[in-house]
C-alpha positions in Angstrom: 20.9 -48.7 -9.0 19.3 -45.4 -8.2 17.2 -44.0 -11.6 18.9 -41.3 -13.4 15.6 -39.5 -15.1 13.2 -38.5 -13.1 9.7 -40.9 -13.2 9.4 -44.6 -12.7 11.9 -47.5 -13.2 10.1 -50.0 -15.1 13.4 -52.2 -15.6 13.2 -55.8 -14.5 16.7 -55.8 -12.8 16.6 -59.8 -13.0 16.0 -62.2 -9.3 13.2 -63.0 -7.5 12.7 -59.9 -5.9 12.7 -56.4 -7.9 11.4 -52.9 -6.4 9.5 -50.3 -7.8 11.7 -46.9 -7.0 11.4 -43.2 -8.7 13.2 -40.3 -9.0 11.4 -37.4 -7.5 12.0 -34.2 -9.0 12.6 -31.5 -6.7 9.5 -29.2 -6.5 10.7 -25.5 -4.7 7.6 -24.4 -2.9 6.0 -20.9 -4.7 6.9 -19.2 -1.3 10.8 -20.1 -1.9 10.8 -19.6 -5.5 9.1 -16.8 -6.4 10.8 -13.9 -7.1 10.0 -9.9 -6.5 7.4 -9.1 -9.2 9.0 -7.0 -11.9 8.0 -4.0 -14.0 4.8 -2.5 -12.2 3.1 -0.2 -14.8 0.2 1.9 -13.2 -2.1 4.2 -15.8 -5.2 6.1 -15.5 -7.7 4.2 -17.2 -8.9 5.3 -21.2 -12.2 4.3 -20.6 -13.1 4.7 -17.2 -10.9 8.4 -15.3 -11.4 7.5 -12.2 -9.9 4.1 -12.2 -5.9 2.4 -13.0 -5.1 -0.1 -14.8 -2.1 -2.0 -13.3 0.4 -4.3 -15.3 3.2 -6.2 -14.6 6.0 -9.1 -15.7 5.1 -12.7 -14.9 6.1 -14.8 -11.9 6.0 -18.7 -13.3 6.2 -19.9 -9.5 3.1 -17.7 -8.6 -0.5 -19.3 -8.5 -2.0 -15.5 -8.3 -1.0 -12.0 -7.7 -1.6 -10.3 -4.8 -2.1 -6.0 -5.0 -1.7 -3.9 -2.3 -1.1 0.1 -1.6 0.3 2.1 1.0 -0.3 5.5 2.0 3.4 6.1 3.3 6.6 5.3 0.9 8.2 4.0 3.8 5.7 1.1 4.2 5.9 -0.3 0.6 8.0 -3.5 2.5 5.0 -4.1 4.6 2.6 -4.0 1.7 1.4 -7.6 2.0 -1.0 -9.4 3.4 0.8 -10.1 6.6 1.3 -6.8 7.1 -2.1 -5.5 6.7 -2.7 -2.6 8.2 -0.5 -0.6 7.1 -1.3 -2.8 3.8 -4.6 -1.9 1.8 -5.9 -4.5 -0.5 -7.2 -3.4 -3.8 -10.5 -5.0 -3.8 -10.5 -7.7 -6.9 -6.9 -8.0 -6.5 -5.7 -9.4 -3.5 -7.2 -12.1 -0.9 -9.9 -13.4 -0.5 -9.5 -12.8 -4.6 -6.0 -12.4 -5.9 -5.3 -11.5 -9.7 -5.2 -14.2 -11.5 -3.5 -12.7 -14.6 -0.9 -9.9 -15.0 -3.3 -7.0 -15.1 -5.8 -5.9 -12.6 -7.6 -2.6 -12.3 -8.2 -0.4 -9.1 -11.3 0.8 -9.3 -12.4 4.7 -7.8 -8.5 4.8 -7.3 -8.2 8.6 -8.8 -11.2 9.6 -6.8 -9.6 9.0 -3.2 -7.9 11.5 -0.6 -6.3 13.7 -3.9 -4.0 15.1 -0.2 -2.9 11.8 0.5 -0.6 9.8 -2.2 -0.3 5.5 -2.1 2.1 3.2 -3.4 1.3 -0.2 -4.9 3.2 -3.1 -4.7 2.3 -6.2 -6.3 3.5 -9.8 -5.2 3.1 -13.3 -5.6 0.0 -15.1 -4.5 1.1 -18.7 -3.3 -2.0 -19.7 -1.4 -4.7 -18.2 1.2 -2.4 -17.0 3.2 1.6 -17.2 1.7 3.2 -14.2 -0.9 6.6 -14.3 -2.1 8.8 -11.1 -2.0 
């Protein structure tokens, strides 16, 4: 018989001969599972003016979090790192150095181009070089 819980079978099932057989548990790849981050909260920092803090809701299948802006609404889809240009990473918070919590902050952000607006986007950091949605 086939084990029903996941883990070893440690059962002698009688006989000469017995095998060894587990139950794998499926395991969904972060790239497949992760969902489009939720709840992006961007504020102009208390402490320091010139820089925002960024916040947002978890991802349990991310490793990381990826941050990225855009100069053009349009190309907040091709903020990620495989679309980069038009992508911008915010240094400290994207590869070669993702987030690794649910906060980052972009530094000199309010001092840029005051003519020209960006749009963040924030996604999930799977590996050197995977993001979910």
């Amino acid at each position: 018989m086939f084990p029903i819980t996941v883990g070893p079978d440690l059962t002698h099932n009688g006989g000469t001969y017995d095998a060894f057989v587990a139950k794998i548990a499926q395991f969904d790849s972060c790239a497949a599972s992760a969902r489009p981050i939720r709840v992006l909260l961007a504020v102009k920092s208390s402490t320091s003016p010139e820089n925002i803090e960024l916040q947002w809701l978890r991802d349990f299948a991310a490793s990381g979090y990826n941050l990225w802006y855009v100069t053009r609404k349009g190309d907040i889809p091709l903020a990620r790192q495989s679309s980069s240009p038009p992508a911008i990473p915010v240094a400290g918070c994207a590869v070669p150095t993702p987030a690794a919590g649910l906060t980052c902050t972009d530094v000199g952000a309010i001092s840029r181009d005051p003519s020209r607006p960006f749009f963040y986007q924030v996604r999930a950091y799977c590996d050197a070089v995977t993001e979910g949605p």
